[in-house]
DSSP file (Angstrom, degrees, kcal/mol; ACC not computed):
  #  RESIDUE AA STRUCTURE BP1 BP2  ACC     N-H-->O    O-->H-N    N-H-->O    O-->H-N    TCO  KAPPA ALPHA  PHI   PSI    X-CA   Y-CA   Z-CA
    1    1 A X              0   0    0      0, 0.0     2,-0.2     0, 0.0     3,-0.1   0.000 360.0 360.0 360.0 122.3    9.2   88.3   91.9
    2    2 A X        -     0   0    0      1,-0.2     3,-0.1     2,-0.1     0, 0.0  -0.395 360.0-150.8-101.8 155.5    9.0   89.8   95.4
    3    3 A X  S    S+     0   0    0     -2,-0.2    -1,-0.2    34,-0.0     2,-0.1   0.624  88.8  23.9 -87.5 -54.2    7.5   93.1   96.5
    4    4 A X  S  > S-     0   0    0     -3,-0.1     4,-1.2     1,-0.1     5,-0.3  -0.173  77.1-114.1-105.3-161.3   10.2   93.0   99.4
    5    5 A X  H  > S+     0   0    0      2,-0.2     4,-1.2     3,-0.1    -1,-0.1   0.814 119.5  43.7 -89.4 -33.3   13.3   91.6  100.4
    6    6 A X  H  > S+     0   0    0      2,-0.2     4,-3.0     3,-0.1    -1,-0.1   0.891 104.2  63.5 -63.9 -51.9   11.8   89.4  103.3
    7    7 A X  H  > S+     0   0    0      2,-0.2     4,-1.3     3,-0.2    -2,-0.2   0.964 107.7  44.4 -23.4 -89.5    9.2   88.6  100.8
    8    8 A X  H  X S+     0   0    0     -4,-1.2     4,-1.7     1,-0.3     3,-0.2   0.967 107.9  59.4 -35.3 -58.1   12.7   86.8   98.6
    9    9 A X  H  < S+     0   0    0     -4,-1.2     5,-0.3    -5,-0.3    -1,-0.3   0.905 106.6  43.7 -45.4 -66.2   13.8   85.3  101.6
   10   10 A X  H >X S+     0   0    0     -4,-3.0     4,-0.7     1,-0.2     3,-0.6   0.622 114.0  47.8 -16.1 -55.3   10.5   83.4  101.9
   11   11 A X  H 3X S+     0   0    0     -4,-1.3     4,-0.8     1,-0.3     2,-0.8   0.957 113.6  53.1 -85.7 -70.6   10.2   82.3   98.2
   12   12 A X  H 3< S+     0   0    0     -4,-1.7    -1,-0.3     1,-0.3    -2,-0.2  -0.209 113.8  34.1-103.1  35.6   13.6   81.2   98.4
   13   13 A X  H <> S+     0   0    0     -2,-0.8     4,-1.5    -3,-0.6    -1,-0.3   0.038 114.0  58.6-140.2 -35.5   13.6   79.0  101.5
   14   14 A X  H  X S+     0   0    0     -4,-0.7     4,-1.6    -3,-0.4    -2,-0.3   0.928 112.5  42.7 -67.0 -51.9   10.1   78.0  100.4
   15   15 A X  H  X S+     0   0    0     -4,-0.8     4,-1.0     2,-0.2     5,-0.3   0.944 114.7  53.4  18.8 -85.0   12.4   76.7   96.6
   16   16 A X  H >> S+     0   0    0      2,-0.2     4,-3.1     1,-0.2     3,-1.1   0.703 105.2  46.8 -31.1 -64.3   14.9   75.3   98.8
   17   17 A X  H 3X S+     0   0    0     -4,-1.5     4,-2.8     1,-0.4    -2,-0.2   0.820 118.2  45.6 -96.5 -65.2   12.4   73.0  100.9
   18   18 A X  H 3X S+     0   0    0     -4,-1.6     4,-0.6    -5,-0.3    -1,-0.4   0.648 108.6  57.1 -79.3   4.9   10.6   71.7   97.4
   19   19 A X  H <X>S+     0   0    0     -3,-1.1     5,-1.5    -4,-1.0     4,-0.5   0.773 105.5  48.7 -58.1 -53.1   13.8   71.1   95.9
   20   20 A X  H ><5S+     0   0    0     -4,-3.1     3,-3.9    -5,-0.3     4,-0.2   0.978 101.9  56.2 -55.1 -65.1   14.6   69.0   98.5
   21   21 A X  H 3<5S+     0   0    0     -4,-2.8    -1,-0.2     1,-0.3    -2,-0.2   0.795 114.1  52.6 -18.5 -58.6   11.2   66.8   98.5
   22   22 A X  H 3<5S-     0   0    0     -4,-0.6    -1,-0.3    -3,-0.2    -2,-0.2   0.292 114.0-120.8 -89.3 -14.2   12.5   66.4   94.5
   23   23 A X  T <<5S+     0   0    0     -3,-3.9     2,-0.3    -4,-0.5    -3,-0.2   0.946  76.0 109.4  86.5  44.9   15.8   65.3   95.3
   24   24 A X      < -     0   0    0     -5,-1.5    -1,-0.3    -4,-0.2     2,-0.2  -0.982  53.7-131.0-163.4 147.9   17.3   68.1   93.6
   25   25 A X        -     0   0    0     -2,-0.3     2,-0.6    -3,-0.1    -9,-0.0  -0.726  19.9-114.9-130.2-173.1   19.3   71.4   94.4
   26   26 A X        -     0   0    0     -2,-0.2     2,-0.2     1,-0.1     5,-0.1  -0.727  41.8-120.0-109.1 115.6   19.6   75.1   93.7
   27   27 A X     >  -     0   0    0     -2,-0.6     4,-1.8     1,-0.2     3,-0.3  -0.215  31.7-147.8 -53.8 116.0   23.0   75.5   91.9
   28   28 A X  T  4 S+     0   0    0     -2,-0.2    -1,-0.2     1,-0.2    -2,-0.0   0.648  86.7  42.2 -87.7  10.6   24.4   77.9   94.8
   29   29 A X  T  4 S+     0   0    0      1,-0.1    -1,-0.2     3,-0.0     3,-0.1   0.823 117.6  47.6 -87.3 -25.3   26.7   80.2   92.7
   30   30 A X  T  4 S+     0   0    0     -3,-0.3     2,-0.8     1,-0.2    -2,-0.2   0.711 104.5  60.7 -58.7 -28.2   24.3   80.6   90.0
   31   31 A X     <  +     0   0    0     -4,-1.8    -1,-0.2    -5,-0.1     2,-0.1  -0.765  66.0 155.4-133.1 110.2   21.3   81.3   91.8
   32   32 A X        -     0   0    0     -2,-0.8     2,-0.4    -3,-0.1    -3,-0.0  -0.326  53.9-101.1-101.5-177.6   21.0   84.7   94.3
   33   33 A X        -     0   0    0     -2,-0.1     2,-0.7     2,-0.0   -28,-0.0  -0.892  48.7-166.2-104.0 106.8   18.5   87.1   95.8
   34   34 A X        -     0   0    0     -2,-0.4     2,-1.0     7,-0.0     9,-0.1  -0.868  19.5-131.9-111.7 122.0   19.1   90.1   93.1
   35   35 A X    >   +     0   0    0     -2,-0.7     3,-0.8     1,-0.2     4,-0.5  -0.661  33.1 168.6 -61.6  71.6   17.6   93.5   94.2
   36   36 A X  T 3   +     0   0    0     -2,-1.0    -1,-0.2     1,-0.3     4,-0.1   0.605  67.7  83.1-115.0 -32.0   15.5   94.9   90.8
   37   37 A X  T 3  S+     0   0    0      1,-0.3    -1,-0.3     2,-0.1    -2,-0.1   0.775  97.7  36.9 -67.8 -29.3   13.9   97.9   93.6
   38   38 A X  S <  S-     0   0    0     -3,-0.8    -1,-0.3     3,-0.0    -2,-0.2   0.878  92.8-138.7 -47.9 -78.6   16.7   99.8   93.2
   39   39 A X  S    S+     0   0    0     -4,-0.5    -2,-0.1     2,-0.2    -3,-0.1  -0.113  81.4 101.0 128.9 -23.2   17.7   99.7   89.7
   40   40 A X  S    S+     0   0    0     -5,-0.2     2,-0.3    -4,-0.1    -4,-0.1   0.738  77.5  44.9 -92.8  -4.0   21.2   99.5   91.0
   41   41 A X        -     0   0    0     -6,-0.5    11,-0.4    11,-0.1     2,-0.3  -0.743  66.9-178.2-106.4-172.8   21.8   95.7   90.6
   42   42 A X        -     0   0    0     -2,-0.3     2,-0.4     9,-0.2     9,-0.2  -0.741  15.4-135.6 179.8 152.9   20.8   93.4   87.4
   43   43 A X  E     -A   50   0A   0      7,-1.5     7,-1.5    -2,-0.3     2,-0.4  -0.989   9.8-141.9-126.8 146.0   20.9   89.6   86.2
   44   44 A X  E     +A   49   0A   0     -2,-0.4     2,-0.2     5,-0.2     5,-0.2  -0.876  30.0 172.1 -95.5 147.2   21.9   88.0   83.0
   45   45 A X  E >  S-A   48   0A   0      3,-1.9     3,-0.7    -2,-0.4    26,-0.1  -0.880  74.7  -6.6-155.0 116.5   19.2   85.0   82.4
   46   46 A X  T 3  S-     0   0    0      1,-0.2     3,-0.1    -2,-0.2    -2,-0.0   0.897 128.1 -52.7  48.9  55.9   19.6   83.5   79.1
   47   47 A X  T 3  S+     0   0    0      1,-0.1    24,-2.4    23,-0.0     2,-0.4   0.297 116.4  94.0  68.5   4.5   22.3   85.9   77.3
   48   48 A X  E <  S-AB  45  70A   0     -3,-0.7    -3,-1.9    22,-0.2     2,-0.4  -0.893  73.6-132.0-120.8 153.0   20.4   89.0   78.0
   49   49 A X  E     -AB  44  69A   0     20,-6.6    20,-1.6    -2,-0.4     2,-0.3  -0.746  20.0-158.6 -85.5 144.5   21.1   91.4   81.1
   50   50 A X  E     +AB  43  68A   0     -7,-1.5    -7,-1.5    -2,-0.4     2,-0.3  -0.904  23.0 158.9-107.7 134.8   17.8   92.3   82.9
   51   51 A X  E     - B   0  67A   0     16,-1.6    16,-2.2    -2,-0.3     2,-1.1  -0.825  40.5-117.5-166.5 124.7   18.0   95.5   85.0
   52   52 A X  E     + B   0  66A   0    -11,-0.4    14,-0.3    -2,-0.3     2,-0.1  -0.485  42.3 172.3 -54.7  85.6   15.1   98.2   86.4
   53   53 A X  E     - B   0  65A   0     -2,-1.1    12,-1.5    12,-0.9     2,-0.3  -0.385  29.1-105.1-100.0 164.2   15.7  101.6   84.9
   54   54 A X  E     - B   0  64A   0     10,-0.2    10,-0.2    -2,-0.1     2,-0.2  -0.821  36.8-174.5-105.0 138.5   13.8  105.1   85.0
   55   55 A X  E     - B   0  63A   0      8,-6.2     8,-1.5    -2,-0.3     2,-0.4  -0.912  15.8-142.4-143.0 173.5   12.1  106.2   82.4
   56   56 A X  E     - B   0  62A   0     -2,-0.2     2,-0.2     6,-0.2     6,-0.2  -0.929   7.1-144.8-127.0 130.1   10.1  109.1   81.0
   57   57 A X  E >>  - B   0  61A   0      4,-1.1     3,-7.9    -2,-0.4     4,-0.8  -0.660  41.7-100.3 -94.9 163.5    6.9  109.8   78.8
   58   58 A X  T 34 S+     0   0    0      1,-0.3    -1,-0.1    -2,-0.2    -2,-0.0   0.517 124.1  57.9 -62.2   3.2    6.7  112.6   76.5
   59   59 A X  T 34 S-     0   0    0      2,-0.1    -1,-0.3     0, 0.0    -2,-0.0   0.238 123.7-103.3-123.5   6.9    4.6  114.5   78.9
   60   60 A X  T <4  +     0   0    0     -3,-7.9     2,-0.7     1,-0.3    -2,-0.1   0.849  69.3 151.1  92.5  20.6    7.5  114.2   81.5
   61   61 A X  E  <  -B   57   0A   0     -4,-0.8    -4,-1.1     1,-0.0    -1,-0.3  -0.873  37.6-138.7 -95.7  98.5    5.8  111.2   83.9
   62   62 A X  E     +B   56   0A   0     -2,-0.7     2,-0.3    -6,-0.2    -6,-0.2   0.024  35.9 150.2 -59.4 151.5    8.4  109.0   85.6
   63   63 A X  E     -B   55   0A   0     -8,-1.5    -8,-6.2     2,-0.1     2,-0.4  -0.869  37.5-117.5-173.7 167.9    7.9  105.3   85.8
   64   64 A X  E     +B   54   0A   0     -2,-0.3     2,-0.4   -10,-0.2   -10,-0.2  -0.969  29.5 179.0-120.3 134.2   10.5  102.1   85.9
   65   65 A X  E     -B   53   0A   0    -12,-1.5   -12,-0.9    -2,-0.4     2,-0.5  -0.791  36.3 -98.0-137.0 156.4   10.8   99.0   83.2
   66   66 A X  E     -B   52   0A   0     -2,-0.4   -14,-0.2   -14,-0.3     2,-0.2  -0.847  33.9-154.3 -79.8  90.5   12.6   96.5   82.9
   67   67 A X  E     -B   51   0A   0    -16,-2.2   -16,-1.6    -2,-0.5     2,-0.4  -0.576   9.0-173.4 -67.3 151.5   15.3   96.8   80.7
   68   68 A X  E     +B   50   0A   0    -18,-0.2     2,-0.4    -2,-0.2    50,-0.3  -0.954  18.0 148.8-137.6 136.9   16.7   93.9   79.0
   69   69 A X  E     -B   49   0A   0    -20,-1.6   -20,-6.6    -2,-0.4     2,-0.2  -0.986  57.4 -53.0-175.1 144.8   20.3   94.3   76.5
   70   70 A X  E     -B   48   0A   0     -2,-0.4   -22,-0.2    44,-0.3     5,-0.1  -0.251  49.3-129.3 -59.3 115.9   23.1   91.9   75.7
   71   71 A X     >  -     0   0    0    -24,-2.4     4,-1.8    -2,-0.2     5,-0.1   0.109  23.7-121.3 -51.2 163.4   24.9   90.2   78.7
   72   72 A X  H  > S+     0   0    0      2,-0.2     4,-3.1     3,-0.1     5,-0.2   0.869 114.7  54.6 -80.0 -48.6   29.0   90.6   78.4
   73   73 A X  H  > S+     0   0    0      2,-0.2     4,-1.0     1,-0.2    -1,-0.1   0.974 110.5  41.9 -64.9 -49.8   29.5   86.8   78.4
   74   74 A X  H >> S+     0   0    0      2,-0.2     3,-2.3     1,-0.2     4,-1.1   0.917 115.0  54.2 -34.0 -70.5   26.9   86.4   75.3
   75   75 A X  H 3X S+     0   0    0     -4,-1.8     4,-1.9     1,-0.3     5,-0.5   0.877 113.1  44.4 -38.6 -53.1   28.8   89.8   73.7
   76   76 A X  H 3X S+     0   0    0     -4,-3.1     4,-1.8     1,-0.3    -1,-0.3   0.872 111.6  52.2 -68.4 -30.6   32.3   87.7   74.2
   77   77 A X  H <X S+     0   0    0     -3,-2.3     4,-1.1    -4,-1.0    -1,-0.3   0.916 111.8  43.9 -92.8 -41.5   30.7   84.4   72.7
   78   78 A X  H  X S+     0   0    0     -4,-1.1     4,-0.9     2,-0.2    -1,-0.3   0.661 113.5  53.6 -92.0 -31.5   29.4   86.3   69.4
   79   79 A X  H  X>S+     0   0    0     -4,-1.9     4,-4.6     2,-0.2     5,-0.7   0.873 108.2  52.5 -58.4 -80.9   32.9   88.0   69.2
   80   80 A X  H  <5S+     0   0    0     -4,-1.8     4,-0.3    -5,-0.5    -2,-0.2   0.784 100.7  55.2 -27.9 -52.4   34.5   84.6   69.4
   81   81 A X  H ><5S+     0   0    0     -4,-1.1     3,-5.0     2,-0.2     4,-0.3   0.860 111.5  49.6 -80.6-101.6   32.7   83.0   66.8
   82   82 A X  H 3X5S+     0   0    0     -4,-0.9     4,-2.4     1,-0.3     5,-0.3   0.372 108.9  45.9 -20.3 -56.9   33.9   85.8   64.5
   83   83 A X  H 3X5S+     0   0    0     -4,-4.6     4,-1.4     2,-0.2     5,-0.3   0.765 109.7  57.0 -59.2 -26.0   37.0   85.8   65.2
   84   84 A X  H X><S+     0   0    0     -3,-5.0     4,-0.9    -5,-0.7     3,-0.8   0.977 114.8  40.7 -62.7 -61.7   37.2   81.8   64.9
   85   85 A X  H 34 S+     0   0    0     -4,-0.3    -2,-0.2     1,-0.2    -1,-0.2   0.827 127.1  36.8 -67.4 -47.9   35.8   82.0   61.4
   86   86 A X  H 3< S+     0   0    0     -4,-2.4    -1,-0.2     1,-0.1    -3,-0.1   0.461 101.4  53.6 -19.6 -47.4   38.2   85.2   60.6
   87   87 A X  H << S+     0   0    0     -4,-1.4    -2,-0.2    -3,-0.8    -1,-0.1   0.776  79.9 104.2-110.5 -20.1   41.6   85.5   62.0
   88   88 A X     <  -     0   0    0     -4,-0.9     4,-0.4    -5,-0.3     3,-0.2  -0.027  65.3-138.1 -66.7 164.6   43.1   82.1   60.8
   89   89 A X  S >  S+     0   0    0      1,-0.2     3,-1.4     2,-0.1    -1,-0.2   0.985  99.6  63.9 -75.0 -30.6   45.3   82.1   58.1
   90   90 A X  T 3  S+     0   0    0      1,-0.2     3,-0.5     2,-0.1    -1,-0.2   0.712  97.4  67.4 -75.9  -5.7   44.1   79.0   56.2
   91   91 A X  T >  S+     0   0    0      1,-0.2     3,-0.8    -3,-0.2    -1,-0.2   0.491  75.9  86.1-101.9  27.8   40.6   81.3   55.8
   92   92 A X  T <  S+     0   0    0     -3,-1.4    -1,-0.2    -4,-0.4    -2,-0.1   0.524  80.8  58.2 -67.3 -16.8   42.3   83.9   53.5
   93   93 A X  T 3  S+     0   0    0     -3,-0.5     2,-0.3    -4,-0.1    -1,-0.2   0.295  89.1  95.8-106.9  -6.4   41.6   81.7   50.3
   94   94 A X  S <  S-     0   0    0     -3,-0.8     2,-0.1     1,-0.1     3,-0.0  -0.467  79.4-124.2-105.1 158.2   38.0   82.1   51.2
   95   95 A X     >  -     0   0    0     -2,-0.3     4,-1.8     1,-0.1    -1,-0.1  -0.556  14.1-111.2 -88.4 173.2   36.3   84.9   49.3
   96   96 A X  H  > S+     0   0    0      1,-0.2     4,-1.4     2,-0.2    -1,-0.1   0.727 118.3  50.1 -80.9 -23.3   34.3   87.9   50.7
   97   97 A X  H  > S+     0   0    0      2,-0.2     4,-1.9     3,-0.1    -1,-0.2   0.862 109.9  52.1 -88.5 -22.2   31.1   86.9   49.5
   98   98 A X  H  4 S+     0   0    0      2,-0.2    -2,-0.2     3,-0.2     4,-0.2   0.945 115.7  42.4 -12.7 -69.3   31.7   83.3   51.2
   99   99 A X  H >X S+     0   0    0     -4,-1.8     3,-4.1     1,-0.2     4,-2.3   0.956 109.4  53.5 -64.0 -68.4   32.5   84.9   54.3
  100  100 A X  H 3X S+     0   0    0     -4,-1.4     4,-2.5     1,-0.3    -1,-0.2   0.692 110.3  55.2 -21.6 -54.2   29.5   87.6   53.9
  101  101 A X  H 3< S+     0   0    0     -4,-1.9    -1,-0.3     1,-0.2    -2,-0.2   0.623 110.6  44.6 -65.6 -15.7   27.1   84.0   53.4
  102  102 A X  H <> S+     0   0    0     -3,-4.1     4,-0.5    -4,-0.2    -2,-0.3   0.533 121.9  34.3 -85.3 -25.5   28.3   82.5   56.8
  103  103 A X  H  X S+     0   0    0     -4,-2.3     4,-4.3    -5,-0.2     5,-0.4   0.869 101.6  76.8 -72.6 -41.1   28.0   85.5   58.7
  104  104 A X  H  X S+     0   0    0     -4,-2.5     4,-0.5     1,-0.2    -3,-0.1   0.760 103.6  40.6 -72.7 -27.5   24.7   86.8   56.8
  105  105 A X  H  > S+     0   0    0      3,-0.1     4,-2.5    -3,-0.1    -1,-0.2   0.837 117.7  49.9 -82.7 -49.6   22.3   83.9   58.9
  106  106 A X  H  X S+     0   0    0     -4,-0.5     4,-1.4     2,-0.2    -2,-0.2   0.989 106.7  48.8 -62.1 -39.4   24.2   84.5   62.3
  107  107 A X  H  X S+     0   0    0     -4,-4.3     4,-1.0     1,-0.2    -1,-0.2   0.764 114.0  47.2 -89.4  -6.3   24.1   87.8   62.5
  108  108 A X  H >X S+     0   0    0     -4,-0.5     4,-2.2    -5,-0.4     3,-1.6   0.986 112.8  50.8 -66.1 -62.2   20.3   87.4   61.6
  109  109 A X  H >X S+     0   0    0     -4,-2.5     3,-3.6     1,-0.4     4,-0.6   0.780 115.1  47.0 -45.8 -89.4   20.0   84.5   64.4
  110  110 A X  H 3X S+     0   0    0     -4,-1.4     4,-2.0     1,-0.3    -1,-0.4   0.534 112.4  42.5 -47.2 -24.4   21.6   87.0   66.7
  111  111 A X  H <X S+     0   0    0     -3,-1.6     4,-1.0    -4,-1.0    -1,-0.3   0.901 112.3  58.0 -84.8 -16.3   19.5   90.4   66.0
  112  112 A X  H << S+     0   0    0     -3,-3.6    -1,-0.2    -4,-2.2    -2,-0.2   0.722 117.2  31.5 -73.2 -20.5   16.4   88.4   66.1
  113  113 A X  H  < S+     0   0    0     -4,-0.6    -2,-0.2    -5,-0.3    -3,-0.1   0.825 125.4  35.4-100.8 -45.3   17.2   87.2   69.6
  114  114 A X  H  < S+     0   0    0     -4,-2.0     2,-0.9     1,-0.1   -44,-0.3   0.068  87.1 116.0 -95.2  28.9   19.2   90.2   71.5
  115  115 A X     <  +     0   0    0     -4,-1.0     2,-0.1   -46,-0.1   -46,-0.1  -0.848  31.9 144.1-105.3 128.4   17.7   93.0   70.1
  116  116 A X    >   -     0   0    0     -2,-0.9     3,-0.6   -48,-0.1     4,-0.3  -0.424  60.7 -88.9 -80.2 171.6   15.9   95.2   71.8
  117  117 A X  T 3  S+     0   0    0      1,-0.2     3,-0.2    -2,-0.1   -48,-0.1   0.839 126.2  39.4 -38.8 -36.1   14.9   99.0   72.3
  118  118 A X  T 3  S+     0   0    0    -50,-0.3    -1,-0.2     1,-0.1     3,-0.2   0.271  95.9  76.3-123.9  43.5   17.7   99.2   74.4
  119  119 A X    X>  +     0   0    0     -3,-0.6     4,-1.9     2,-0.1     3,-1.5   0.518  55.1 108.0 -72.6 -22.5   20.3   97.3   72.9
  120  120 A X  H 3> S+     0   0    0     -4,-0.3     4,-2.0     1,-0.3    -1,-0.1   0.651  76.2  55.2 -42.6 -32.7   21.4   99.4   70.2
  121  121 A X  H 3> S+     0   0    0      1,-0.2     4,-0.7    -3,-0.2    -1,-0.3   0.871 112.6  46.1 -77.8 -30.3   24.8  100.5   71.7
  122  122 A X  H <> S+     0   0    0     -3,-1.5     4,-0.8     2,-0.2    -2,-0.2   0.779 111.4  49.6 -43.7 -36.9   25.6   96.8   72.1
  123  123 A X  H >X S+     0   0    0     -4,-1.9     3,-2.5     1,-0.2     4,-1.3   0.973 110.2  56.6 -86.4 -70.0   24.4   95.8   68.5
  124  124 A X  H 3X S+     0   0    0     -4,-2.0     4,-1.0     1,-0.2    -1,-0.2   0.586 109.9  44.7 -31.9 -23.1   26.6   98.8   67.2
  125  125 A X  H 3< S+     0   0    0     -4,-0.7     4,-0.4     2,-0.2    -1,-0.2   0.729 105.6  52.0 -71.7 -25.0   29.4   97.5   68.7
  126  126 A X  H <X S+     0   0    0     -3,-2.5     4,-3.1    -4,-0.8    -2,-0.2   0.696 114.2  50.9 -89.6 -43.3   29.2   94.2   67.9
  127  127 A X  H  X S+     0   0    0     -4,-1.3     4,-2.0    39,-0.2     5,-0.2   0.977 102.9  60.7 -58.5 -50.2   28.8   95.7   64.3
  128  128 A X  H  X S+     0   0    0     -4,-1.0     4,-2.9    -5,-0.2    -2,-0.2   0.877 106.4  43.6  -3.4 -67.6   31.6   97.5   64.9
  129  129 A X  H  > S+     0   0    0     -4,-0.4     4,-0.6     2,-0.2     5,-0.2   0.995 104.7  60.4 -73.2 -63.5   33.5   94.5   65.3
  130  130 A X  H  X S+     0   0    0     -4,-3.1     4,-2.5     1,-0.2    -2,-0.2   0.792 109.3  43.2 -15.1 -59.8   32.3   92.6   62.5
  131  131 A X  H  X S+     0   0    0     -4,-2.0     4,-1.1     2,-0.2    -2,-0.2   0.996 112.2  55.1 -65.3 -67.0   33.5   95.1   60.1
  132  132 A X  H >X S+     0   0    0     -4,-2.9     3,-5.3    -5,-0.2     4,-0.5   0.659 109.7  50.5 -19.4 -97.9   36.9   95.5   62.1
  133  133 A X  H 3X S+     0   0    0     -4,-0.6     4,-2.3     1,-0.4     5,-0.3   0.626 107.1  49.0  17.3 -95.9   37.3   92.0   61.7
  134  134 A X  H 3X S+     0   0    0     -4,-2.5     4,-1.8     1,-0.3    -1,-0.4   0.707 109.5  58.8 -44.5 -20.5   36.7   91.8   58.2
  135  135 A X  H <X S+     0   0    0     -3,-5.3     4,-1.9    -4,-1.1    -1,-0.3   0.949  99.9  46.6 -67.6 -59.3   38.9   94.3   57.8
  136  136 A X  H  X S+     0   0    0     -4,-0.5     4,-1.5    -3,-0.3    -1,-0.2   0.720 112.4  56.7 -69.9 -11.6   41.8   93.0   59.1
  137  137 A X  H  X S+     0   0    0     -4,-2.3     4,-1.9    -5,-0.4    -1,-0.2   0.846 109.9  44.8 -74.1 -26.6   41.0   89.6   57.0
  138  138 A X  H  X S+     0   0    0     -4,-1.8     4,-1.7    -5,-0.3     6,-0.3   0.840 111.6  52.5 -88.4 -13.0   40.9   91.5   53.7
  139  139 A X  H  <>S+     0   0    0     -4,-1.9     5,-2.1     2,-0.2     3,-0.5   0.985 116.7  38.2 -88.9 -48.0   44.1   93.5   54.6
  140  140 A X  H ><5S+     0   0    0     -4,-1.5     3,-0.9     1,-0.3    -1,-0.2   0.894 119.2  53.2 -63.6 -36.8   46.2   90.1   55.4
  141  141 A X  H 3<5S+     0   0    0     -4,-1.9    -1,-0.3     1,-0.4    -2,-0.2   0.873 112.8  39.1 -79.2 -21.2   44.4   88.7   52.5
  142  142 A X  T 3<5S-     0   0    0     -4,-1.7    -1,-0.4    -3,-0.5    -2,-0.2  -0.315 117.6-117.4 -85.7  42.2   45.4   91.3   50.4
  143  143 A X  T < 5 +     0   0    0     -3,-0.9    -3,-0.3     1,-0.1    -4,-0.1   0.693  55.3 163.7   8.0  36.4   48.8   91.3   52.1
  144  144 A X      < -     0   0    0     -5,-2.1     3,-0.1    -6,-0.3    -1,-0.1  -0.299  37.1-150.6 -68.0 143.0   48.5   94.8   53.5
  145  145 A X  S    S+     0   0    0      1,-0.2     2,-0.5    -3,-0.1    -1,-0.1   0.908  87.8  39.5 -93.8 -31.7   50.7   95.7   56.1
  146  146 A X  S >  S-     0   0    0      1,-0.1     3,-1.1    -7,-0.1    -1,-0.2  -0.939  76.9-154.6-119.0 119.0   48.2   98.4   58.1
  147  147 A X  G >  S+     0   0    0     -2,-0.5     3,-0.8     1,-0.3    -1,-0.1   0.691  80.9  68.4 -50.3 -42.8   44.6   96.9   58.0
  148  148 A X  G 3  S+     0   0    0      1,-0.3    -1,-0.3     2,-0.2     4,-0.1  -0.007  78.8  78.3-107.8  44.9   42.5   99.9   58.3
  149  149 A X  G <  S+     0   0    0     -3,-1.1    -1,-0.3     1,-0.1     4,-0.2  -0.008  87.4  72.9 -49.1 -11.0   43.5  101.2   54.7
  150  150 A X    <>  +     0   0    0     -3,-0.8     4,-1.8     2,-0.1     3,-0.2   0.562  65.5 102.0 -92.5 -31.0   41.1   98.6   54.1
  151  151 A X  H  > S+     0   0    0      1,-0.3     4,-3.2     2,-0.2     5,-0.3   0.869  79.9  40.8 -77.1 -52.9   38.0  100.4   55.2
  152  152 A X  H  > S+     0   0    0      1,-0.2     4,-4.3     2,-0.1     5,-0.4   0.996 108.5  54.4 -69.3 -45.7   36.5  101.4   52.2
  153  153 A X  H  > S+     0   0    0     -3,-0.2     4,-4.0    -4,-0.2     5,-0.4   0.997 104.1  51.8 -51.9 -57.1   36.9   98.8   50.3
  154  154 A X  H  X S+     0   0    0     -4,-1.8     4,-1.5     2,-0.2    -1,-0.1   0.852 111.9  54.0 -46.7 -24.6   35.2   96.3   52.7
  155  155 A X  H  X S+     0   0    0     -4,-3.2     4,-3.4    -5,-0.2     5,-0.3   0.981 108.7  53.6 -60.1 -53.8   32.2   99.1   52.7
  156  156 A X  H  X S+     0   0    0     -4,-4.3     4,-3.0    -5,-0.3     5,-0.3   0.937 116.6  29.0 -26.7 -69.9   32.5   98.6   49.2
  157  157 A X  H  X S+     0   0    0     -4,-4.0     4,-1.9    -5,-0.4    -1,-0.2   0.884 113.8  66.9 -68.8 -27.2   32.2   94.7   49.1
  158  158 A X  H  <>S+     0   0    0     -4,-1.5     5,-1.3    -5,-0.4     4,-0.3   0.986 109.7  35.4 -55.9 -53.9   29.9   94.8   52.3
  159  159 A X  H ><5S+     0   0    0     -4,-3.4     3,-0.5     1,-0.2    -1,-0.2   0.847 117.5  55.5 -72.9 -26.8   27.2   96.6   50.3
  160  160 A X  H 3<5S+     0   0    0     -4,-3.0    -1,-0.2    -5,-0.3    -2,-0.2   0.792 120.9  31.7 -45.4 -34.0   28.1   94.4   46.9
  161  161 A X  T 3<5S-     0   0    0     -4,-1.9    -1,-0.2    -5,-0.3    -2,-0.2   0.638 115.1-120.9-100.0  -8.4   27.6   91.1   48.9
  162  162 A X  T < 5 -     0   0    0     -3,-0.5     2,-0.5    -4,-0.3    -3,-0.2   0.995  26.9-155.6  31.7  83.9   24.8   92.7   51.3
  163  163 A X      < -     0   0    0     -5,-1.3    -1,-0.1     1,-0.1   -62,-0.1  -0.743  18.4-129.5 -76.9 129.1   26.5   92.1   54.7
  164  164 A X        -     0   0    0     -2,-0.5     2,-0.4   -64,-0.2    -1,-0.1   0.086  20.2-146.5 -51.6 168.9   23.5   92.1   57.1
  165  165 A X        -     0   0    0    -61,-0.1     2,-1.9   -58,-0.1   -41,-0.1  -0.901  10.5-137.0-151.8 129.5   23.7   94.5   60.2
  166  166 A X              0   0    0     -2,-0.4   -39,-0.2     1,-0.2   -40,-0.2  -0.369 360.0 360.0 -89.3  63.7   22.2   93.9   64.1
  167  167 A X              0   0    0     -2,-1.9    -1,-0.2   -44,-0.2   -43,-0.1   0.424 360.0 360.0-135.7 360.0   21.2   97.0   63.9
């Protein structure tokens, strides 16, 4: 953490220099100079994006934090693992409360690490998807030819089985 930009240059030749002594190097697409003074770039470091926003107190007093919300690649990875556990055909035989008991610990794991204060439109999407998902499993599994005919019922079973939420 830099005040300036010269400042980062410094630190990061100053890195380099003991990295070398240590016989070890800086991976060079992974690791930039990212410019937080702004606001107008960000980094993801360990699945979450970090990025300097403005913000306001109730009496209307500007300041900047450090936001932190779930990185795209993390979003894709959690997506992914649904869909593994979801969309084949040989997990139609499985029941909804099954499914509802493998999900019900991940989707704890995951709100207990990416949520934040400002994460919520991520975690609502990602529910979002979760239910889609299920949707389309109970409509195949039910041999329904249009999926989201499904919707109520899966609310149905969601709250019967207590389906967790990251939100």
């Amino acid at each position: 953490m830099c005040k300036t930009r010269k400042d980062a240059l410094h630190a990061y030749k100053l890195i380099q220099a003991i990295m070398e002594r240590l016989e070890l190097a800086l991976h060079p697409t992974k690791t930039r100079i990212v410019g937080l003074w702004t606001g107008e770039e960000g980094f993801d470091f360990l699945g979450m994006h970090h990025r300097k926003t403005k913000a306001a107190t109730s009496q209307n007093r500007v300041y900047y934090t450090t936001q932190q919300w779930l990185c795209k690649k993390a979003e894709g990875h959690i997506r992914e693992v649904v869909k593994e556990r979801l969309a084949p055909p040989n997990m139609r035989h499985v029941s909804f409360k099954e499914h509802v008991e493998w999900l019900n610990p991940k989707i704890r794991g995951w709100r207990n690490y990416y949520a934040t204060p400002y994460s919520a439109k991520w975690m609502a999407k990602l529910d979002w998807y979760i239910r889609m998902r299920l949707m389309k499993w109970y409509a195949k599994k039910s041999q329904r030819r249009y999926w989201r005919s499904s919707w109520h019922e899966v609310q149905r079973l969601s709250q019967m089985c207590g389906l967790k939420t990251l939100l």
